[in-house]
C-alpha positions in Angstrom: 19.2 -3.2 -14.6 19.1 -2.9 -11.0 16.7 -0.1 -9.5 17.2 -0.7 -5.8 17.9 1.9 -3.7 18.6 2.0 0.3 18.0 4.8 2.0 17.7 6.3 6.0 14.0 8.4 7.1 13.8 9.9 10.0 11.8 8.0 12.9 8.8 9.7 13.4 5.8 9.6 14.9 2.9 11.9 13.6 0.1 11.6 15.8 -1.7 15.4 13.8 -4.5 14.0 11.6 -4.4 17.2 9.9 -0.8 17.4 9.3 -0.7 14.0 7.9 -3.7 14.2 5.8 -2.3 17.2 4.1 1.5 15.8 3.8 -0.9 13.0 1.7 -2.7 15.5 -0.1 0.2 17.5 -1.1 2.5 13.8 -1.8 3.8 12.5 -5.2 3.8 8.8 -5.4 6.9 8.1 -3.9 6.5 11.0 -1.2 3.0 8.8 -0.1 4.7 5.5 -0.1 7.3 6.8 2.4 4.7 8.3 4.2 2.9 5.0 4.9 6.1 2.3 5.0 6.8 1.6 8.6 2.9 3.0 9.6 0.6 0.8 11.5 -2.8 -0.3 10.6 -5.3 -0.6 12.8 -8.3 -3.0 12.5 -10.3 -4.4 15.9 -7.7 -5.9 17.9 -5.1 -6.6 15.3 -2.3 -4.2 15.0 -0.4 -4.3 11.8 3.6 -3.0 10.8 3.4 -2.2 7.0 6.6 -3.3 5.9 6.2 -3.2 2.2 4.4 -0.4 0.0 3.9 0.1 -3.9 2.9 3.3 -5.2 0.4 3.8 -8.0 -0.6 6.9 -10.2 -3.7 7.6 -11.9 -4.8 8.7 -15.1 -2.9 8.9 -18.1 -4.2 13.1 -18.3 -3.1 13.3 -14.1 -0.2 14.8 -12.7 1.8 11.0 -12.4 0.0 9.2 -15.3 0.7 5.2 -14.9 -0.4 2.2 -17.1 -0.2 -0.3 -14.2 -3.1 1.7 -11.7 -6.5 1.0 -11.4 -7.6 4.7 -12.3 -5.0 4.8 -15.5 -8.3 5.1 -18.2 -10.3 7.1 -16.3 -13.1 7.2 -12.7 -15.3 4.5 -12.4 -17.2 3.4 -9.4 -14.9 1.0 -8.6 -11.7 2.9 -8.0 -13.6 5.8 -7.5 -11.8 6.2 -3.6 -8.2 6.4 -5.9 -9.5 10.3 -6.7 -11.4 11.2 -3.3 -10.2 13.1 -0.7 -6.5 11.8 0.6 -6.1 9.1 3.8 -8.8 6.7 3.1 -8.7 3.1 2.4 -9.5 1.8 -1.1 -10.2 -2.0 -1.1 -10.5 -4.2 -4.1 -11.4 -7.7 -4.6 -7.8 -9.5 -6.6 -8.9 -12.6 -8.7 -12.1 -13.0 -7.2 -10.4 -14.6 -4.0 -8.5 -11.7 -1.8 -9.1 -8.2 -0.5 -6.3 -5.8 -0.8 -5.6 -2.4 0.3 -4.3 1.1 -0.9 -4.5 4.5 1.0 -5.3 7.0 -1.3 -3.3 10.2 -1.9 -2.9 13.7 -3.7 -5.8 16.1 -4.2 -9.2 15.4 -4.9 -10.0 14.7 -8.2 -6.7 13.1 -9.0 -6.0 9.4 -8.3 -3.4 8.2 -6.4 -3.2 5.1 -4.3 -0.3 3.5 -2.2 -0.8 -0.8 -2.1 -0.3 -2.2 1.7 1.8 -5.2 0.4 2.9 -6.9 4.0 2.9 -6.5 7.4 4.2 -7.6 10.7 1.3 -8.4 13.2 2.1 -6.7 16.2 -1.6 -7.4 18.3 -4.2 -9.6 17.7 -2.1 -12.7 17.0 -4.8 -15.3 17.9 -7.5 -13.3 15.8 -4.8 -13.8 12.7 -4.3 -17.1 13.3 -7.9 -17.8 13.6 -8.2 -16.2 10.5 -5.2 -17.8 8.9 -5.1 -21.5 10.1 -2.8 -22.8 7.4 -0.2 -20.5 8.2 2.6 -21.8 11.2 4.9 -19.0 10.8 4.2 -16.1 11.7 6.1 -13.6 9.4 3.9 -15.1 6.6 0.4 -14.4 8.6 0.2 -11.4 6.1 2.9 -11.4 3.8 1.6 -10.1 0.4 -1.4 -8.0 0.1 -3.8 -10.4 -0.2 -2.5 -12.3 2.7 -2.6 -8.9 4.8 -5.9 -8.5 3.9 -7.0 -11.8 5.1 -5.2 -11.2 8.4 -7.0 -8.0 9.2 -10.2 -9.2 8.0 -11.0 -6.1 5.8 -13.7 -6.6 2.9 -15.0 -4.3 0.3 -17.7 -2.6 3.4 -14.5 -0.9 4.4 -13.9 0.7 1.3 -14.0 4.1 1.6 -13.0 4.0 5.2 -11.3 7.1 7.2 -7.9 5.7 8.1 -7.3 9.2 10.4 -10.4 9.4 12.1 -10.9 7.7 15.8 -14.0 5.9 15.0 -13.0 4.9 12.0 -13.5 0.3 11.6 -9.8 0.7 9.8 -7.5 3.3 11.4 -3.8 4.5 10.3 -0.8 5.6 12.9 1.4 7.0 10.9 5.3 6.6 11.9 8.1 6.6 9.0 10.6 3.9 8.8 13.9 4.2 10.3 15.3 2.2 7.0 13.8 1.2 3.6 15.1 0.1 0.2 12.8 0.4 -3.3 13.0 -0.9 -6.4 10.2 -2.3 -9.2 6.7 -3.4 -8.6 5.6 -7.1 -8.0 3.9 -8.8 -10.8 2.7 -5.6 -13.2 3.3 -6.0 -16.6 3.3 -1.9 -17.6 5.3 0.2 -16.2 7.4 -2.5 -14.3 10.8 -1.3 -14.1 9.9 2.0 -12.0 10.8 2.0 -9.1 8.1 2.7 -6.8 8.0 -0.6 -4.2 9.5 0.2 -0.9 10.5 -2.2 1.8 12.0 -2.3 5.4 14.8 -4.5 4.7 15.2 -6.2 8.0 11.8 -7.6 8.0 11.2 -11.2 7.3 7.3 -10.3 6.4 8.1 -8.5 3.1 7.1 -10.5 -0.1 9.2 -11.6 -2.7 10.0 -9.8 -5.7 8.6 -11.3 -8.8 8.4 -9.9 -12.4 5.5 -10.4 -14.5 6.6 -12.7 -17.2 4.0 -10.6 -20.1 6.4 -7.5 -18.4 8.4 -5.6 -21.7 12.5 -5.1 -21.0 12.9 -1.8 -19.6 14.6 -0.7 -22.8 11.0 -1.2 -24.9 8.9 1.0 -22.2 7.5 4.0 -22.1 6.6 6.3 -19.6 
């Protein structure tokens, strides 16, 4: 089955931390991914597009209960950003190697976290490729969420973070994407037909789709 969608958003630049922390706060998971596709992130000199998103959920007792989040059984200390206060950064270490990065979402005390999964570096190119030497083209510099969190040079000190206030070591500027498509999340194994991965099509930074082979059919899931 095919869950891709296109659609148009309007192209928009909010530039109220207020208003944007409370469109967060008040956002279900597919409202907060739109809200963040096409944003840029801030970090030192390097200036980041986020061209591809993934929503998460939280707990299986919250309002958008899903198996394939962090927060699914419960608050611990380390997802404990996932049900704090909406617009902050919750980083995580992924297979002992990479950093990635979610903004959190939805009101306090229930988790919610949106999964920066690519970017288009728009400043700071000699910083990324200082920090990625491997890497000749630059679409790939940070092109999967590990890979974007190399390239910014985020670590778990800036979990926790901000993203809307000016002093802030990892800022957001929130601007909605002119274009996007969706369709299911990259490598989870529950939960991994809904659709809640958004994209900029156009973009030649946005990962490629691929399903986790211990993923059920869609037929044999629930929830």
């Amino acid at each position: 089955m095919n869950y891709a969608t296109d659609g148009v958003a309007k192209s928009t630049v909010v530039e109220n931390r207020d208003v944007t922390i409370d469109r967060l706060d008040r956002a279900d998971p597919v409202d907060a991914a739109r809200i963040v596709l096409g944003s840029t992130l801030i970090v030192g000199d390097v200036r980041i597009r986020i061209v591809e998103v993934e929503a998460y959920g939280g707990e299986k007792d919250g309002p958008w209960p899903d198996p394939a989040s962090h927060s699914y059984r419960g608050r611990t200390p380390r997802n404990e950003v996932m049900f704090g206060p909406a617009g902050h950064l919750y980083v995580y270490r992924s297979y002992g190697m990479h950093f990635c990065m979610n903004v959190s979402y939805g009101p306090v005390g229930s988790a919610g976290g949106v999964l920066l999964r690519a970017g288009e570096v728009l400043d700071g190119c000699a910083t990324v490729q200082a920090r990625r030497p491997r890497v000749t083209r630059p679409a790939d510099w940070a092109r999967g969420p590990g890979n974007l969190g190399s390239a910014t040079g985020v670590t778990l000190a800036e979990n926790g973070a901000a993203l809307f206030e000016h002093d802030s070591p990892v800022r957001l500027e929130v601007a909605e994407s002119d274009g996007w498509a969706s369709g299911p999340r990259v490598g989870v194994s529950a939960a991994a037909d809904r659709p809640w991965r958004f994209w900029i099509p156009e973009s030649p930074a946005v990962s490629v789709y691929r399903r986790s082979p211990r993923a059920m059919p869609a037929d044999e899931q629930m929830g």
